[in-house]
Every structure is written in C-alpha cells, then in structure tokens.
C-alpha positions in Angstrom: 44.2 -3.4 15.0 46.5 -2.9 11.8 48.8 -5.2 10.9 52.5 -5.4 11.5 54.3 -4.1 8.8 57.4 -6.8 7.7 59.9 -4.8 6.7 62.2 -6.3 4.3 64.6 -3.5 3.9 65.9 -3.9 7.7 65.1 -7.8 7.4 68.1 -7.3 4.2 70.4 -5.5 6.0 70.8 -7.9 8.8 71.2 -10.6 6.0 73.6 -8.8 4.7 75.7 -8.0 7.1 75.9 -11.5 8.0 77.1 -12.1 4.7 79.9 -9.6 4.5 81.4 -11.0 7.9 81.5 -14.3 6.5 83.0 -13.0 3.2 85.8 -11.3 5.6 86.3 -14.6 7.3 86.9 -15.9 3.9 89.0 -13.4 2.7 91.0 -13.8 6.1 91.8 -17.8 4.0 92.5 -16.2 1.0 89.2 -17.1 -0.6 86.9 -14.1 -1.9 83.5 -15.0 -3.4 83.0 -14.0 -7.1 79.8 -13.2 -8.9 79.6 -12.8 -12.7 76.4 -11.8 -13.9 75.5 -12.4 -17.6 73.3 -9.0 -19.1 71.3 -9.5 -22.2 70.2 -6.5 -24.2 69.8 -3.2 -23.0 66.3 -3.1 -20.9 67.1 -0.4 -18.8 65.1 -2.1 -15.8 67.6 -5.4 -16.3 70.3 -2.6 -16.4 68.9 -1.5 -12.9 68.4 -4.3 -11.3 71.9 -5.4 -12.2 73.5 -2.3 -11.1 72.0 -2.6 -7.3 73.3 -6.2 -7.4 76.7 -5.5 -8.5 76.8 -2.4 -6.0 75.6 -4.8 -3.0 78.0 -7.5 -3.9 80.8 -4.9 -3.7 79.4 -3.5 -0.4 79.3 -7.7 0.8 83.2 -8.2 -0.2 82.1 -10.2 -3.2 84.1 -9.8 -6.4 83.2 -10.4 -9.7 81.2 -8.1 -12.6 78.9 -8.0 -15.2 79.5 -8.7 -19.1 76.9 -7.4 -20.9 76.1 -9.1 -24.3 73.9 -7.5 -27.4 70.1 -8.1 -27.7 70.9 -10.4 -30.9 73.4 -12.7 -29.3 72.4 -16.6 -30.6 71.5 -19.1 -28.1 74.0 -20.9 -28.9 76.7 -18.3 -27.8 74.7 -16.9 -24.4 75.4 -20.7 -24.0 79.0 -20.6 -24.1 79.5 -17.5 -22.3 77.8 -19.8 -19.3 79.3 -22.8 -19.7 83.2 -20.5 -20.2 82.1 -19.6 -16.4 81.2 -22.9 -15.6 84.8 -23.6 -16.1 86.6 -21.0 -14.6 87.8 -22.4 -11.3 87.8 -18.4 -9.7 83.6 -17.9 -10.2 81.5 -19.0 -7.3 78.2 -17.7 -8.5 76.7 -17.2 -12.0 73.0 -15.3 -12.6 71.9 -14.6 -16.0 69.6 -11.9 -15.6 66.1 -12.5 -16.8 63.8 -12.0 -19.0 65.9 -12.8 -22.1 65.0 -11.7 -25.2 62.0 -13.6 -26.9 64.7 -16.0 -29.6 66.5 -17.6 -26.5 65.0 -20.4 -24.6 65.5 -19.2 -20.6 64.6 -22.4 -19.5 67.9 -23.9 -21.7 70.1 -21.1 -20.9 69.1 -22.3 -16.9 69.9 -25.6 -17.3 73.4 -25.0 -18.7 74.5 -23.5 -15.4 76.4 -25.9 -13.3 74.4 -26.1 -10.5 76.7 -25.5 -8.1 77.4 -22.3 -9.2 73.7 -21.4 -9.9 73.2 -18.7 -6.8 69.9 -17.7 -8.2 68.5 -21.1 -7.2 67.1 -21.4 -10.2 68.6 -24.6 -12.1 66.5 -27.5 -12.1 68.5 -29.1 -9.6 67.9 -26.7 -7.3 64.4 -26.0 -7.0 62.7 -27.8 -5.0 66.1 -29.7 -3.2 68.7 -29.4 -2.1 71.3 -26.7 -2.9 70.3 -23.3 -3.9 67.4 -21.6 -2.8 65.6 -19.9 -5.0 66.4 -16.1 -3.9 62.9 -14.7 -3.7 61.1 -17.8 -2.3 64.4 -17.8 0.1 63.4 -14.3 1.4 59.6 -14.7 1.7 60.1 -17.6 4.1 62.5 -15.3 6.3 60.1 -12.4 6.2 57.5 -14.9 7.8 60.0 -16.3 10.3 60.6 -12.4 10.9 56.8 -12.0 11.6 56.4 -15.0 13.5 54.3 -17.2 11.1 56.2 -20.8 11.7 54.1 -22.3 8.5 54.3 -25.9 10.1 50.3 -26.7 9.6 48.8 -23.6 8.7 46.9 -23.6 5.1 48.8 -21.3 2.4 47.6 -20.0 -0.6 50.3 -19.0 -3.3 48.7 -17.1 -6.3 51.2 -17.1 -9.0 52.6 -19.8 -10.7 55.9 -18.5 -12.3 59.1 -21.2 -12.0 60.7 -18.3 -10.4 58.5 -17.1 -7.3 55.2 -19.4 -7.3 56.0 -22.4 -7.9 59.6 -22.7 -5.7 57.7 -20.9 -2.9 55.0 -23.8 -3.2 57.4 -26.4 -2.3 59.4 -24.2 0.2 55.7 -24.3 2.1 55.3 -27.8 1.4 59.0 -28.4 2.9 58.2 -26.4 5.8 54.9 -28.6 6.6 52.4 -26.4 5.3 49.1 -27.6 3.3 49.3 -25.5 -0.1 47.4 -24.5 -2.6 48.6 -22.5 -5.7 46.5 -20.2 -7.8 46.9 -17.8 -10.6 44.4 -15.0 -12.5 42.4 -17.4 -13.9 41.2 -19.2 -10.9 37.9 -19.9 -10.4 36.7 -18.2 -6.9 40.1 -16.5 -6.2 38.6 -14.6 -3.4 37.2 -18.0 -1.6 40.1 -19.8 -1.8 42.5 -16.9 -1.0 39.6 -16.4 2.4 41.0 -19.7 4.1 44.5 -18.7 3.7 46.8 -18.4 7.4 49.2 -17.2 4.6 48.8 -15.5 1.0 51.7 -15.0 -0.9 51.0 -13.0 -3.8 52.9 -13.1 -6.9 50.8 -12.8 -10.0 51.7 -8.9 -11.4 48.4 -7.7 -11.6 47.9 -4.9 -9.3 45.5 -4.9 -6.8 44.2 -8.5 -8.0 43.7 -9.8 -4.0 41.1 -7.6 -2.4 41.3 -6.6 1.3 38.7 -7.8 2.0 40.0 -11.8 0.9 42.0 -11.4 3.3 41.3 -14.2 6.9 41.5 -12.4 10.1 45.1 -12.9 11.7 46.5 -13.6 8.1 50.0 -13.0 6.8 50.4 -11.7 3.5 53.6 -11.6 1.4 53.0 -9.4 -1.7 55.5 -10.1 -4.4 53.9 -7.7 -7.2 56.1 -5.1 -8.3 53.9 -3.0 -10.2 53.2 1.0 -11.7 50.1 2.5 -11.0 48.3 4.9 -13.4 50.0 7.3 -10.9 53.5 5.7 -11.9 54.3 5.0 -7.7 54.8 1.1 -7.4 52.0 -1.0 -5.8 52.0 -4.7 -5.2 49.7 -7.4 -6.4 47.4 -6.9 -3.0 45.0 -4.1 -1.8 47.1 -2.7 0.8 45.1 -0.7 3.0 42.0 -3.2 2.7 44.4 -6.1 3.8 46.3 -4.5 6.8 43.0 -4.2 8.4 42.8 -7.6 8.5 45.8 -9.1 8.5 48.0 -9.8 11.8 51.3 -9.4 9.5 51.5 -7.7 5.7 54.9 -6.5 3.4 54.9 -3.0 2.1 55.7 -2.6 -1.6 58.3 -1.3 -1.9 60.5 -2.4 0.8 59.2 -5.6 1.5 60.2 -8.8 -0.3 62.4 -6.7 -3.0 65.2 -5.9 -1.0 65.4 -9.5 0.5 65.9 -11.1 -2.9 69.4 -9.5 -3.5 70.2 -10.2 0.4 69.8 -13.9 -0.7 71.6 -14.2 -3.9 74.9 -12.7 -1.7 74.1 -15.1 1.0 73.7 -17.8 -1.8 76.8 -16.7 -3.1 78.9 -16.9 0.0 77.5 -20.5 0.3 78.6 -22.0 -3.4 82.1 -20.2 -2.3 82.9 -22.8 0.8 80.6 -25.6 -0.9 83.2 -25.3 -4.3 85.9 -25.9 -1.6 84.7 -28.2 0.9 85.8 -32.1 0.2 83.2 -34.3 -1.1 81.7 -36.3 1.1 
C-alpha cells in the first residue's frame, strides 16, 4: 500500500489561519504584530523567499517590511541595523535572511538578535529551549503529529547536521522522547542506519541521497531537500517513489515541509507579540 502523502501546504493553511485570528484578536487591543526582515545582497532566491514571507505576513495581519542592505555592507553595520531593531519598542519579530554573504559571520549576526524578538528560532537561546522554535524543525514535528507519528519511543534518524534544520530537529526528537541519531553524507553505512529508522527526516541537500529502498516498512519520512534536478523541477533529498512504497507516511517536495516553515515564523511572530507584553513573571 502507498504511503499517505503529508501535505504541508493544507497543514500551512490551517496554521495560518490560526494565526491571523489571533493577530485580529490582537488588533481588536490595539496591538498588531510587526516583522522586519533584514535582506543582504541581491540573491534572487533570498529575494524570493522574502517576498512570500512579506506577502504571508500581510495576508496574517502582521505589519512590518523588509530593508534590504548591499552585498558589501560590514559586519559591523548588518550589526547595528539588528541591534537599532532590537530597540525599537514597535518590532515583535526580527529574521535576517540567510545565507549572508561569505565576509559576515551568520553565526554573530544570530547572536546579536535579542532573543525575544528572534521569530526564526534561531538565536542560541532558543534552540534547543525554551522560547522560539526553530521554524522548520517547528513544522516537521506538526507534519508528524498531522500523520499520526507521536515520536514518544520510536528510533529517529536525522541526516543533516545544519544549526538550522538537523541539529534543532534532533533535540525537538529528543524533547519529544524519541531515541535519535543524526547523520550527514559522510556517514559510514547511511543506508543501515537510516533501515532502523520509525522516522527519517532528511535534510542533507543532495538529491536523492536516501534510497527507497532504506526506507523500514511503516516509516515516516520528512524530506527537507529543496533541490533542482538536471530537469530543473525540484526534488527532495529522498527517492520518492522508492520510499512511498514503503513508508506508512512520506512529504512531497514541493509542498511538504516548505510551506510549513513560513506558517511557523507568523505563528512565532504572533507569539514574541503577547510575550513582549505580558508581565514578567
């Protein structure tokens, strides 16, 4: 029997739409949500990506925008452009789009977000505790509540190791009470280790790097890859055909875990707007 497809886009709207009520709930106290999303440079994917989010926020009664900075900008000054919205009593949310170019240090540009304000979940403070959830790893564990894959005691195997997908989704598993392991392209034995798997997220970039036929019997697989074939259509980082043969539950690229990260960074959003105003404990 083929697998049940997870489908992230309708997964999304449903987030979504929770979102915007809540936003008009807020707006109802006189509070909207802002975003302000920092653009580096002029990669016309980053340019893409950032459009759909500012177009989604819009759609979620979020305010806010997008200043867009020149590929040369210093450290230094990306640095103060964060910490000027770290300030600014009016922004809930900041993202700094990523990749940066090569002369900036991400990883220092991250830390200088106040973490309160850092809806992409990526600030050290944030991964891993709590606060922000990192938005992808946030969506991949909805998708597998969605499909009905409670991880409590199952063995999961995470191949990819990023601090943005791999890593966070690790300790989302581990939080959740699953027994993880994490791999990446260089593992020795992918395929055995990928074959005990009750869940595979995969989140590498290489396409087609887990074979169907890795895949256990009842499995659900989360593919995070985001890749062009030689064809130019996207495919994801598993064999797809190969896997929903096997599998009980497997994402589509596209419209699996893509549309589920912008759903979170709104919901995130919506959440450092009534945390910023709730009274400290």
């Amino acid at each position: 029997m083929a697998a049940q497809i997870i489908d992230g886009k309708a997964l999304a709207k449903e987030v979504r739409e929770r979102v915007q009520a809540d936003a008009a709930r807020l707006a109802a106290r006189g509070i909207v949500p802002r975003l302000e999303v920092l653009l580096v440079g002029d990669d016309p994917a980053s340019a893409s990506y950032v459009r759909g989010k500012e177009t989604a926020a819009r759609k979620a009664g979020i305010a806010g925008g997008t200043t867009r900075l020149p590929a040369e900008i210093s450290e230094v000054a990306l640095i103060e452009h964060v910490e000027r919205l770290n300030r600014d009593p009016a922004v809930d949310g900041i993202l700094v789009q990523l990749p940066l170019p090569a002369h900036i240090d991400a990883a220092a540009v991250i830390r200088a977000v106040d973490p309160l304000k850092d809806v992409d979940g990526f600030h050290p403070l944030n991964v891993g505790r709590p606060g922000h959830v990192p938005c992808t790893p946030r969506g991949i564990l909805l998708l597998l509540e969605r499909a009905g894959f409670d991880p409590r005691g199952r063995e999961a195997v995470v191949v990819g190791r990023s601090d943005i997908v791999g890593k966070p989704t690790a300790l989302l598993l581990l939080h959740r009470h699953a027994t993880v392991t994490i791999c990446h392209s260089r593992t020795r034995d992918l395929g055995e280790v990928v074959r005990r798997a009750e869940i595979v997220v995969a989140a590498v970039g290489k396409p087609g790097l887990i074979r169907g036929d890795w895949i256990r019997e009842g499995a659900a697989v989360i593919d995070v890859g985001m890749n062009r074939s030689a064809e130019g259509t996207l495919v994801g980082d598993v064999e797809f055909e190969g896997a929903r043969a096997r599998a009980a539950a497997i994402t589509p690229v596209p419209g699996g875990v893509g549309p589920m990260t912008i759903a979170c960074l709104l919901e995130n959003t919506v959440r450092a707007a009534v945390a910023r105003r709730s009274p400290a404990p």
